[in-house]
N, C-alpha and C positions, 0 to 999 in steps of 0.2 A: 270703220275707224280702226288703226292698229291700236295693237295691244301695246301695252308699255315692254321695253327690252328687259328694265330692272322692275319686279315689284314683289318688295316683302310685307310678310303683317305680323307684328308681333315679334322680331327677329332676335332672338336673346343668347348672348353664350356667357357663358357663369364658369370661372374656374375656383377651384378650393386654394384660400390664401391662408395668413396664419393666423387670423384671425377669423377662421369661416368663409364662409362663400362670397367670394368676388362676382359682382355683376362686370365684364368686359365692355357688354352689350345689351340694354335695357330695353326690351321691348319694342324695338325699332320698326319703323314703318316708312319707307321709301317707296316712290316709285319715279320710274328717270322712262323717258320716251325715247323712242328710237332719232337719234340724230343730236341728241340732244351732248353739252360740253360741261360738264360738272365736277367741281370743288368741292371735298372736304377738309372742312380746315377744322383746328382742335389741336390742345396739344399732347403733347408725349402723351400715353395710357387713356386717350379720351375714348381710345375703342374703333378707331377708322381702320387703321392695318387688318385687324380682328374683323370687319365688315368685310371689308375686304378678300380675304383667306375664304369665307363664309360662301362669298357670292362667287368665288372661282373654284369649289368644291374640297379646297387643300384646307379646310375646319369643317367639321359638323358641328353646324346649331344645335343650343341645349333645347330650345323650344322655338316654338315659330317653322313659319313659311317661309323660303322664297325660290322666285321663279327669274331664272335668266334665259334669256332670247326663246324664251318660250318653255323652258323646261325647270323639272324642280330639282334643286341642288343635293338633293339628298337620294332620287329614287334613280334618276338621271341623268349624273355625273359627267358619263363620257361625251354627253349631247353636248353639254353646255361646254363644256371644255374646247369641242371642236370649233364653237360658234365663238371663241373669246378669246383676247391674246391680253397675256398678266406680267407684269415688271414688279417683280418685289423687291424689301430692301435687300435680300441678301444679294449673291453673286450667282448665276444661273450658269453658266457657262463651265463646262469641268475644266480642272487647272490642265493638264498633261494635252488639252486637243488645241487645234491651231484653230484661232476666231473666226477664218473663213469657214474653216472646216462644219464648226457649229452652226456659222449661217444656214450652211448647204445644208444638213443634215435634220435641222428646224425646220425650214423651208418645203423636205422632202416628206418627214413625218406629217406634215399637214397635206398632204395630197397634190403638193405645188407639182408641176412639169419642171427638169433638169435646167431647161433655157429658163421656164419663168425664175425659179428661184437663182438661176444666174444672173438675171436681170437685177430681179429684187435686190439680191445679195450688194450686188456694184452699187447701186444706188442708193443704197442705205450707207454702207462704208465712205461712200462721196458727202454725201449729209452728214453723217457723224462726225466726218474729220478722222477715219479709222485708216485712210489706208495705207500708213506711214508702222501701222502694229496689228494689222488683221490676220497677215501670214505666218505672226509670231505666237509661240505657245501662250496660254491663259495667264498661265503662273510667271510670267515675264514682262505681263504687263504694267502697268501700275493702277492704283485705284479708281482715277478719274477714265482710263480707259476702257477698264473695266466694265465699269458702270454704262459708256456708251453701247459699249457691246451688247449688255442685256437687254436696253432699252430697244435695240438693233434686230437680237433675238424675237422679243414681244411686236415686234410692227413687221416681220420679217414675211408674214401672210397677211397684210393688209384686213384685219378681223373685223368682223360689222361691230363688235363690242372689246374697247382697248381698257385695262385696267393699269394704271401706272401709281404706284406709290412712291410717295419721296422720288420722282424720278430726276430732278436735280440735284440731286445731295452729291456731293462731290465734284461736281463740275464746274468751270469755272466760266464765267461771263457770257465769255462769245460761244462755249458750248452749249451753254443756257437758252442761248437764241436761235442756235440750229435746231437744237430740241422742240423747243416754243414751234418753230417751224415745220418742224415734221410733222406733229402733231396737230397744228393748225388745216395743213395740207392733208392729213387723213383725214382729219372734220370736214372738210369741205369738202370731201370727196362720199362723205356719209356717214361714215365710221362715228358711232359712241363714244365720247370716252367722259370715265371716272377717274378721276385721279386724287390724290391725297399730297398736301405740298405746306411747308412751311414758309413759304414766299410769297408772301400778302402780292406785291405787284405779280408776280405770274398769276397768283388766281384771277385777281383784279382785269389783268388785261386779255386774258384767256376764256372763263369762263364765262358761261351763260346763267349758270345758276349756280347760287356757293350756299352746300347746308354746311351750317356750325354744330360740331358735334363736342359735348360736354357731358363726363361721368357717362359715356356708353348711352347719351340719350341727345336727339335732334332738338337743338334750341332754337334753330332757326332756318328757314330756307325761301331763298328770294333771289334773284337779279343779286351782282353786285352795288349797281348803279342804288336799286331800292333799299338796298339795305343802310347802306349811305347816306341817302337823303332822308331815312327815317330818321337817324340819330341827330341831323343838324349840322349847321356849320360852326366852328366855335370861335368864337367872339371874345376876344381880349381887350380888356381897357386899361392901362395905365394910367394913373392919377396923380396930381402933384403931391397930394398932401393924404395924411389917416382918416382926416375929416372928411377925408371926400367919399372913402368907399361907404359908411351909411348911409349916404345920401343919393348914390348912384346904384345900390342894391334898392334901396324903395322905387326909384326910378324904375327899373328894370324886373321888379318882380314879376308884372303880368305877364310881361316876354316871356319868363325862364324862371319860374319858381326856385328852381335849382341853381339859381347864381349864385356864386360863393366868393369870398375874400380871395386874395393871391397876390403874389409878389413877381412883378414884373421887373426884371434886371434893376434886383434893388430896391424898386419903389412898390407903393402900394397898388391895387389893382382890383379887377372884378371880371374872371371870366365867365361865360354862359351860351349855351344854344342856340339857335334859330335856325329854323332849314331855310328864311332868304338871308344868308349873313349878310352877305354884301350891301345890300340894300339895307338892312337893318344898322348894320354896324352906322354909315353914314348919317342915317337918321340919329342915332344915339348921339354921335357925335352934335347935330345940332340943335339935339334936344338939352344935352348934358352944359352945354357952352347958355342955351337960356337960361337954365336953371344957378348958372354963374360955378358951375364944379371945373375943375381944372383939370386938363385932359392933355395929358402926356403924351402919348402915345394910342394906338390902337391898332390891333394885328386879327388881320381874320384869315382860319385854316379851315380849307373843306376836308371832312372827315376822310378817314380811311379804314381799310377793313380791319386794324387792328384796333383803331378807336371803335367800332361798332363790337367788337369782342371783347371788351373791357365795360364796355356799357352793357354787355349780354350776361358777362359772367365776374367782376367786378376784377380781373385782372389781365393782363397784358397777354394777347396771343407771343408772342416772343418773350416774355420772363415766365411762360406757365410750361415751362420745357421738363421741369422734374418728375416724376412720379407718386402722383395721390398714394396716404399713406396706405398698404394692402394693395395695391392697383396693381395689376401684373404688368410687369413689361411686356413687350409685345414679343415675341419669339419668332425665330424665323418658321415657316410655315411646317415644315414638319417637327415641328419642336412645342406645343401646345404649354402655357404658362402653368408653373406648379406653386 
């Protein structure tokens, strides 16, 4: 049986904030198998970047274990490093060298052959969409360029373990999708990868497993698909009249305890859960019509990872973008939060 590529126990980093010690990263316990395509999602300061730093040796854990492609992050740094290729938010590429240049010289520091990393190098600048600004200096480029280049840099040796943070932040649509792509195509080809993304549908359509990380600790990990069908589909009724939602909340209790009052474009309402909506919602419908209630309307939406993130942590993966009060921001990798 292999061993898992990722597995920590206990994984903690604590920085001093101004109020005392900030946990980053709360005792954390992952383990990711080799082959395997995984989302962390969470927002600003939940501690994913900080995981991340951890597991590619660029942070020392305050306490805890962990082991990548077989080695431990703290005693055997240059192992794990060889075995892993990392994209972080900042800009990896020095401004003054030309982005070819950087490929070659990435490519070469990993042990690649002159042709293969020539190969590599073409092929990636062809996926990217780079090769209109790969022979131009770094500092000439612009941001969303930028940004491919590094993604370009970290995939440049085809690594059996790929770390990508926020690796679309800056790009727009259709580079979104050569990304998604290249990506996919190193998955399929074996390669690991971790990534961290603020884009509910790329993790959705990408992943194979999304853990939810909140206050530097794992609140959840499963399938996207299962995370989803835990939470239920949600179920909307619009009703003619105020009289009616008493009487359609008694109806619908045993369904969904959790049904609640709501105003539908205007009028009164009752939304609530079911993981069969479909089928459920239809039956309400001709249950609610025996019972003589008036039924306006009725809208049923299958959940999504943000709705399963708001029923996890009681707010919106996309409005929890700010910073928990003391939380440190996450700093670029040699910059350790103060």
């Amino acid at each position: 049986m292999n061993a898992p590529i990722i597995e920590t126990t206990a994984l903690t980093k604590t920085f001093p904030g101004r109020r005392g010690t900030v946990e980053a990263v709360r005792s954390l316990d992952l383990r990711v198998e080799p082959g395997e395509l995984v989302a962390l999602l969470g927002p600003n300061g939940a501690g994913k970047s900080t995981t991340l730093r951890m597991l590619t040796t660029l942070l020392p854990p305050t306490s805890g274990a962990a082991r990548v492609a077989g080695f431990d992050v703290v005693r055997e740094q240059g192992d794990v490093r060889r075995h892993i290729g990392y994209v972080g938010q900042g800009n990896g590429a020095g401004s003054i060298q030309r982005g070819r240049d950087e490929l070659l010289n990435a490519g070469r520091s990993y042990g690649m052959s002159a042709a293969d990393t020539r190969e590599r190098a073409a092929h990636l600048v062809d996926a990217l969409d780079l090769g209109g600004v790969v022979d131009r200096t770094v500092q000439t480029m612009s941001g969303g360029q930028r940004r491919r280049l590094d993604i370009a840099l970290g995939m440049i040796h085809a690594p059996a373990l790929l770390f990508l943070d926020e690796p679309s932040t800056g790009l727009d649509p259709q580079n979104r999708a050569h990304l998604q792509e290249q990506v996919l195509d190193l998955h399929r080809a074996g390669t690991t990868v971790v990534l961290t993304t603020h884009y509910l549908d790329e993790a959705d359509a990408m992943a194979q497993r999304v853990v939810v990380v909140d206050h530097g600790r794992v609140i959840a990990d499963d399938t996207p698909q299962h995370l989803k069908d835990g939470l239920g589909v949600r179920v909307t009724v619009a009703l003619t009249g105020t009289d009616e939602v008493a009487r359609t909340l008694a109806l619908v209790g045993d369904a969904d305890p959790e049904a609640h009052a709501v105003e539908v474009d205007g009028r009164p309402g009752v939304a609530l859960r079911h993981r069969d909506g479909t089928a459920y919602a239809a039956d309400l419908v001709r249950r609610l019509g025996d019972a003589g209630v008036g039924v306006a309307g009725i809208e049923v939406v299958r959940p999504t990872l943000d709705d399963v993130f708001l029923s996890l942590t009681g707010r919106s993966l996309r409005e929890a973008d700010g910073q928990p009060a003391d939380q440190p921001t996450e700093q670029p990798a040699d910059q350790p939060a103060a």
